[in-house]
C-alpha positions in Angstrom: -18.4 34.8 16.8 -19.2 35.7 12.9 -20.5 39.3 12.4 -23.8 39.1 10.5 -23.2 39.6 6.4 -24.9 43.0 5.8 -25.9 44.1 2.2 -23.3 46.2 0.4 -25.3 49.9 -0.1 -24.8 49.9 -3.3 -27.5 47.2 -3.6 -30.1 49.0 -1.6 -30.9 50.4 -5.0 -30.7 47.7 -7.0 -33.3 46.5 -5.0 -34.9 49.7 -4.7 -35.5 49.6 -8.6 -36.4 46.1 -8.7 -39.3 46.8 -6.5 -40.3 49.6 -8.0 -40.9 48.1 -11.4 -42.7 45.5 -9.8 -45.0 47.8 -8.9 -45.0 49.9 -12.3 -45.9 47.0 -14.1 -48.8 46.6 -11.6 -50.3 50.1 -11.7 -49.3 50.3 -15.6 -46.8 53.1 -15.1 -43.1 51.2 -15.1 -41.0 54.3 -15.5 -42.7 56.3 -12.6 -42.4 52.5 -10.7 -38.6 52.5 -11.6 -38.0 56.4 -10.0 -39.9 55.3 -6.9 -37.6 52.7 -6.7 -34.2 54.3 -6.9 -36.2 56.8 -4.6 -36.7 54.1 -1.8 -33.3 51.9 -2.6 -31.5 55.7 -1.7 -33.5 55.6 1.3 -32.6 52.4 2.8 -29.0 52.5 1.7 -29.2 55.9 3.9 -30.6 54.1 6.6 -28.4 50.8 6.8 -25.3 52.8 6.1 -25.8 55.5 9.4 -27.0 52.1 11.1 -23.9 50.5 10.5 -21.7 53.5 11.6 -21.2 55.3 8.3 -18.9 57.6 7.6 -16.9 58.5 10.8 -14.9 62.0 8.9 
């Protein structure tokens, strides 16, 4: 049986930022939108990354 495709981390904060200047544009404020949204993408790259095992050193 095929192992689900995960997303690589790296891409957690692509589409961190992505979202997050969605939302700056909404409120007006795209730069504060685009820090939220590296500040989330780190947060669910954390997430997936000890859900998938992560580093076993």
């Amino acid at each position: 049986m095929k192992k689900p495709q995960s997303i690589e981390p790296s891409m957690w904060i692509a589409i961190g930022v992505a979202l997050g200047a969605g939302i700056g544009v909404m409120i007006d404020q795209l730069a504060i939108g685009a820090a939220i949204g590296v500040a989330i993408g780190a947060a669910l790259m954390s997430m997936e990354s000890r859900k998938q095992g992560g580093d076993e050193s």
